[in-house]
C-alpha positions as CSV (number, residue, x, y, z in Angstrom):
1,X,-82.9,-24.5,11.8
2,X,-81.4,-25.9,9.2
3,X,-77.5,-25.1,8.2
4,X,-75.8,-24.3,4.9
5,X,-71.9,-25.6,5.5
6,X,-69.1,-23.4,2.5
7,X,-65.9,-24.7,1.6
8,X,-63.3,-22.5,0.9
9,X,-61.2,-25.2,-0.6
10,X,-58.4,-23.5,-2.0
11,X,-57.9,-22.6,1.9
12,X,-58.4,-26.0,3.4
13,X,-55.9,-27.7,0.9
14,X,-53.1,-25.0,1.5
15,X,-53.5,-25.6,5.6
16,X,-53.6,-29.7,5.3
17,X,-50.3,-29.1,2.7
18,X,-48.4,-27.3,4.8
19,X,-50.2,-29.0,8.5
20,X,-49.7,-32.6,7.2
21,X,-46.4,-34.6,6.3
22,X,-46.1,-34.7,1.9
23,X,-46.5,-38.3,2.1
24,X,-47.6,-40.0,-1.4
25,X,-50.2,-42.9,-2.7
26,X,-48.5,-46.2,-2.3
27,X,-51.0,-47.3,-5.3
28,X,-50.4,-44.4,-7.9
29,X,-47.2,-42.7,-6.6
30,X,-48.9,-39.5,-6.7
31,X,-48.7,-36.6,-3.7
32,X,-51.8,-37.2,-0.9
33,X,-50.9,-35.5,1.7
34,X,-52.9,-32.3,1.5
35,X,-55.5,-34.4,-0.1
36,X,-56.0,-36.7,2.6
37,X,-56.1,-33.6,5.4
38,X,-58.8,-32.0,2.8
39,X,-60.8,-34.6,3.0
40,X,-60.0,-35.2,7.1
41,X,-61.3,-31.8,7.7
42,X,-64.3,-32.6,5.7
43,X,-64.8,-35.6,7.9
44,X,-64.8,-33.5,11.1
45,X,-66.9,-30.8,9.9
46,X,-69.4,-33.3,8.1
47,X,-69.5,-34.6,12.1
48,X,-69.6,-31.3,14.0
49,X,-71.6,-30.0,11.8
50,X,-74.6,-31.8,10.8
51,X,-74.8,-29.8,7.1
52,X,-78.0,-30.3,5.3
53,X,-76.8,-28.6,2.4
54,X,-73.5,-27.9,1.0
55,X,-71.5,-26.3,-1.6
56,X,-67.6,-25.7,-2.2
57,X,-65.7,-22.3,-3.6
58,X,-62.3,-22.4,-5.3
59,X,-59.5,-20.4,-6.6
60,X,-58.8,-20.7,-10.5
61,X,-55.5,-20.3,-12.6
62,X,-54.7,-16.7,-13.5
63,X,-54.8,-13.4,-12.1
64,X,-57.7,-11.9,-10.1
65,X,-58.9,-8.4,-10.1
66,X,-56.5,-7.7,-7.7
67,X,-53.6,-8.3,-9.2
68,X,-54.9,-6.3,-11.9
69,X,-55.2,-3.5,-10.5
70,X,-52.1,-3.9,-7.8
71,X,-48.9,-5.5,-9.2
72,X,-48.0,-6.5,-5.9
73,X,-50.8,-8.6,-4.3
74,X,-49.9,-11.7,-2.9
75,X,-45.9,-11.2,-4.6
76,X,-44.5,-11.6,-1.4
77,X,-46.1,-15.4,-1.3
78,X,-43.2,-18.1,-2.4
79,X,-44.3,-20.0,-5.8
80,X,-46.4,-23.0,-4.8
81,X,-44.6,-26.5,-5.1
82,X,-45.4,-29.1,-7.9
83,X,-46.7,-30.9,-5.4
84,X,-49.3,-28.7,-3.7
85,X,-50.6,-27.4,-7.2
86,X,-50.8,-31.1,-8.6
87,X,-53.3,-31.6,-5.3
88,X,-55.5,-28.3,-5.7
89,X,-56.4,-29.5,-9.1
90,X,-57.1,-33.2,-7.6
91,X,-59.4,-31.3,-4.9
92,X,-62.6,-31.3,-7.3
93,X,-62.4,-35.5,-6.9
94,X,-62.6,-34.8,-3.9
95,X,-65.5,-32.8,-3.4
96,X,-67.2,-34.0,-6.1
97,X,-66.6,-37.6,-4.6
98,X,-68.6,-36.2,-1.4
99,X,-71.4,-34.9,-3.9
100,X,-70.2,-31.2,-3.0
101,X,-71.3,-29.0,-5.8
102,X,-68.0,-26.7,-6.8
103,X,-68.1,-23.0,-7.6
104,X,-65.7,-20.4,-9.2
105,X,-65.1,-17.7,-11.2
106,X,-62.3,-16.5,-13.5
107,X,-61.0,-12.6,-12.1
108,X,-62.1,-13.8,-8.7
109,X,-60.9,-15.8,-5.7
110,X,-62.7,-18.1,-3.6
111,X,-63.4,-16.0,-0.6
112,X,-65.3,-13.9,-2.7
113,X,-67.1,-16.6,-4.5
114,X,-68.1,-17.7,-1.0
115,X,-69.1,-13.9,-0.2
116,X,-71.2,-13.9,-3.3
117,X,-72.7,-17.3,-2.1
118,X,-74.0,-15.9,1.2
119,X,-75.8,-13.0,-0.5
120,X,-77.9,-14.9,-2.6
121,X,-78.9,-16.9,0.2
122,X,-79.7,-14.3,2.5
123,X,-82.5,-13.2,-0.2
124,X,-84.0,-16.5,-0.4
125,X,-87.0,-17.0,2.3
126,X,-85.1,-20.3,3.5
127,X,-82.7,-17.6,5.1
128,X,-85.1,-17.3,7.9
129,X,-84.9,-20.8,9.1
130,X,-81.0,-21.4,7.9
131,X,-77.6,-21.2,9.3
132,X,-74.8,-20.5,7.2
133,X,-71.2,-21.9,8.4
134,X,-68.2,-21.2,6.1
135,X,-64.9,-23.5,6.8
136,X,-62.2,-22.2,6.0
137,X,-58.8,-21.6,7.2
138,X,-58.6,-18.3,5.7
139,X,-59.0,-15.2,8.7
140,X,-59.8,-12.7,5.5
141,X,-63.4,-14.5,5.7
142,X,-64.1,-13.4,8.8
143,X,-65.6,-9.8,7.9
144,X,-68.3,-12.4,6.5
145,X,-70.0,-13.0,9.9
146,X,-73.0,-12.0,11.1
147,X,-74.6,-12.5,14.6
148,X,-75.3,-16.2,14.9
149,X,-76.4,-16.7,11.2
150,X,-72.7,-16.8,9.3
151,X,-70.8,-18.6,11.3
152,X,-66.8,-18.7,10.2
153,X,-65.3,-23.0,11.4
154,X,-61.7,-22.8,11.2
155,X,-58.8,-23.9,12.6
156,X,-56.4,-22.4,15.1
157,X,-53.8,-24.9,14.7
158,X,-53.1,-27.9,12.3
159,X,-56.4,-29.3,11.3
160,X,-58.3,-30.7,14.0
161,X,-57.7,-27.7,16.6
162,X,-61.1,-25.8,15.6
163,X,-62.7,-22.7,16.8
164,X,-66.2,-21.5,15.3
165,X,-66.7,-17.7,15.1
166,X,-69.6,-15.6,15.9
167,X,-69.9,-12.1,16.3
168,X,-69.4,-12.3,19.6
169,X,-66.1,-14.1,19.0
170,X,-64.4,-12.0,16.4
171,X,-64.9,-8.8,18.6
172,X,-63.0,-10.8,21.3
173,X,-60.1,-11.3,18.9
174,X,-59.9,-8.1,17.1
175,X,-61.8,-5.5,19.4
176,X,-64.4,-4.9,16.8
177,X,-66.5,-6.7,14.9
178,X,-66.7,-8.6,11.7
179,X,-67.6,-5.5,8.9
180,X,-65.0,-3.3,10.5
181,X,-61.9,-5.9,9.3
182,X,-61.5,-4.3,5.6
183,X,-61.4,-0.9,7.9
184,X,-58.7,-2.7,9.5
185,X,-56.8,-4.2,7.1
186,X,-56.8,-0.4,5.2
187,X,-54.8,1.2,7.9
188,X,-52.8,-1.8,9.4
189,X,-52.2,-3.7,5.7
190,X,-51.5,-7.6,5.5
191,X,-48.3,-8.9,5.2
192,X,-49.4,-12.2,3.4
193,X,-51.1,-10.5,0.7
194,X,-48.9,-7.5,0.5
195,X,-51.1,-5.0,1.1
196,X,-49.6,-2.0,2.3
197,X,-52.0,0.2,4.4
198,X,-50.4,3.1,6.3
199,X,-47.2,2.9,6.4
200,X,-46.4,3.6,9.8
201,X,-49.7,2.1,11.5
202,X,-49.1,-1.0,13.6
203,X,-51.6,-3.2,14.8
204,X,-52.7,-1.3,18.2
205,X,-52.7,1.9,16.4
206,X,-54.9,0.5,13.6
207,X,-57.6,-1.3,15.8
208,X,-57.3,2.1,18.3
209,X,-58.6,4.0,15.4
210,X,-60.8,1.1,14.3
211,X,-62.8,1.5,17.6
212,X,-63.0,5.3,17.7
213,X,-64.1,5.7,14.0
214,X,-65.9,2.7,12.7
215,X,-65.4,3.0,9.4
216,X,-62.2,4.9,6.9
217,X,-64.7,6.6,5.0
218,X,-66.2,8.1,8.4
219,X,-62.4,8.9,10.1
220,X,-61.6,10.5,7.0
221,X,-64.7,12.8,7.5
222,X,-63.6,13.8,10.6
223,X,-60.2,14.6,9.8
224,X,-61.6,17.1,7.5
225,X,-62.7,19.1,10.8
226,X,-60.8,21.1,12.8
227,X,-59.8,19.2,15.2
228,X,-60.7,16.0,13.9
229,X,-62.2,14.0,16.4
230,X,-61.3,10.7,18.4
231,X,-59.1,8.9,20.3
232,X,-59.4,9.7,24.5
233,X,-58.6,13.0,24.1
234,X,-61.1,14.1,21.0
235,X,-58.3,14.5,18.6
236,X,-55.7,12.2,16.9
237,X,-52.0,12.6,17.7
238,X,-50.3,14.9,15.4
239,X,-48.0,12.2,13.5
240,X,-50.4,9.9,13.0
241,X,-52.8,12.6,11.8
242,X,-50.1,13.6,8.8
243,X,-49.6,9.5,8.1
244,X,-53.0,8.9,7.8
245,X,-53.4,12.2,5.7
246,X,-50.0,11.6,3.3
247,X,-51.5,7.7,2.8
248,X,-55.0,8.6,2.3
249,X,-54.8,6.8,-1.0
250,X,-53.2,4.1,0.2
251,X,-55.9,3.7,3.2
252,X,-59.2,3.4,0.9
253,X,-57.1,1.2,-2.1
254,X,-56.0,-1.3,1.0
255,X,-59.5,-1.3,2.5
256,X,-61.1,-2.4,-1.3
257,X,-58.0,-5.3,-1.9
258,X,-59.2,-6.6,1.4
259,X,-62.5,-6.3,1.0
260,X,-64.3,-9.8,0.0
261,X,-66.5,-8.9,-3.0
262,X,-70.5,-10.0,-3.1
263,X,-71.0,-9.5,-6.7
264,X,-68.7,-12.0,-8.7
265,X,-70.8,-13.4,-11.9
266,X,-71.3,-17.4,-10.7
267,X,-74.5,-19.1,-11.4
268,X,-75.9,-20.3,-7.9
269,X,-79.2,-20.9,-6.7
270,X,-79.9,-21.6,-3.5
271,X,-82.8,-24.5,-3.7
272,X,-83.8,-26.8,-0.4
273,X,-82.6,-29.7,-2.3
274,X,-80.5,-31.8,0.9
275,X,-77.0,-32.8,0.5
276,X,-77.3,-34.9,3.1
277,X,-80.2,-36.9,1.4
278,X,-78.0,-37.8,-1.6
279,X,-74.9,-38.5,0.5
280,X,-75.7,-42.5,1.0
281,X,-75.5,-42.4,-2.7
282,X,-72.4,-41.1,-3.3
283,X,-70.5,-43.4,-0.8
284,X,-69.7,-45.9,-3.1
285,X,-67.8,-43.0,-5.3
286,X,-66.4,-41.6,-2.3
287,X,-65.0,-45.0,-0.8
288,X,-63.2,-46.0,-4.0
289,X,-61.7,-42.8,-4.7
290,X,-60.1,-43.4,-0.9
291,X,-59.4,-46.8,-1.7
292,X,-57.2,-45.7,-5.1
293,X,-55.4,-42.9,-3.1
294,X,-55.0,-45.2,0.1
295,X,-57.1,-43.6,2.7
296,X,-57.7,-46.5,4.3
297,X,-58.5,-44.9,8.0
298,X,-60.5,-42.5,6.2
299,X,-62.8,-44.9,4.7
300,X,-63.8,-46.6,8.8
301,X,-64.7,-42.5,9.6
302,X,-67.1,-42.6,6.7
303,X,-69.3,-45.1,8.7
304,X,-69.1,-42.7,11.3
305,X,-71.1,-40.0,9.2
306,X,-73.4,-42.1,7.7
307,X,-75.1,-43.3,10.4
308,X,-78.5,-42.0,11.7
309,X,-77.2,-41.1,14.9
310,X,-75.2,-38.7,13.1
311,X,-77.5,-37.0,10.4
């Protein structure tokens, strides 16, 4: 098997920003911090990983198809500092620097870039004989998995607590598994995007439902019936019955903002050209970038990954 590591990049920087101290380049003055965490979790992953091909996914200026058709997405979330925004846009040295091949698309964010990413390669006949691993520190990207062939590395805490999710593991965390999260997410909402759901839905109610129904589309079905069906007793308690009926609009708009698209407009193709075969290469790149930007105990972990042992 071969394995197909994703960077959701827009991710990993905002988790080293805020992980990491905002300490600065003693060479150009400029901010480093999330920078140097970026490319620390790239390290790691490069080493746990083993990737023989890779590509990245990030967020671009502007507003997304969400926040065309919702006002509200994401408004809750503070402005970003000067700082952080200065070190998204130094991210592409980064990646490019580790001979990562970048992708985005204007309307779109990076999870869904990376959603789009992992359809195309399930069509190709490498899929057979691949594994795909997305890193991320993003939980929205979970709905992505798929038995033991999309595989979600992220991090539970700061950057070097990781925890790799397979089926099996996100039905431990949330009770279901991966496809039912939109589901989820419609009825329960998310506070850091602003999505609403139904009001009045917590979190137990939500994954109680979740687990009887499936799907919103197919508890909506039943309510139609008399009774509807579900829950221990075959029916669903009275008030929650009227909140889920007086939000039903709210329920399936919630479920599609959560939802991580498949379909965004990005020209990959998936060809069994290595990354890891061009990464001696690109060392020299890569090592003076981290000289200019003082990553000096980044450059001895380098040595690390390049070694046959490792690959």
């Amino acid at each position: 098997m071969k394995t197909l590591v994703l960077l959701d990049t827009h991710a990993l920087i905002h988790r080293a920003y805020h992980a990491l101290p905002k300490f600065k380049s003693k060479n150009t003055g400029e901010p480093t911090g999330a920078l140097y965490g970026l490319s620390a979790m790239l390290i790691k992953a490069i080493r746990d990983l083993k990737p023989d091909y890779m590509a990245a996914a990030y967020d671009l200026p502007g507003p997304t198809f969400r926040h065309d058709v919702y006002d509200g997405y994401k408004s809750k979330r503070p402005e970003a500092d000067e700082d952080l925004i200065t070190q998204l846009k130094m991210a592409h040295d980064i990646t490019d620097a580790f001979g990562i091949i970048g992708y985005s698309a204007s309307g779109f964010e990076a999870d869904d870039v990376l959603g789009t990413i992992v359809e195309i390669v399930k069509k190709s006949p490498e899929y057979k004989d691949l594994t795909i691993i997305i890193v991320s520190g993003d939980m929205d990207i979970l709905q992505m998995v798929e038995d033991e062939k999309v595989l979600v590395y992220t991090m539970r805490k700061g950057i070097d607590d990781i925890l790799v999710y397979d089926e099996k593991k996100v039905i431990e965390r949330y009770g279901f598994g991966p496809r039912a999260i939109p589901d989820y997410k419609g009825l329960r909402g998310d506070p850091s995007d602003n999505i609403v759901g139904v009001a009045g839905i917590g979190e137990k109610t939500a994954t109680d439902i979740i687990k009887n129904f499936g799907t919103i589309e197919n508890l909506y079905k039943e309510i139609e019936k008399s009774p509807p069906a579900g829950g221990a007793d075959g029916k669903l308690k009275d008030r929650i019955l009227k909140l889920l009926i007086d939000h039903k609009k709210d329920a399936f708009f919630s479920k599609t903002l959560a939802t991580v698209r498949r379909d965004v407009p990005i020209n990959f193709e998936f060809t069994p050209t290595e990354w890891r075969r061009s990464f001696d290469k690109k060392k020299p790149q890569l090592i003076a970038l981290f000289e200019k930007l003082g990553f000096d105990s980044l450059i001895r972990r380098l040595e690390d990954i390049a070694t046959k042992s490792i690959f």
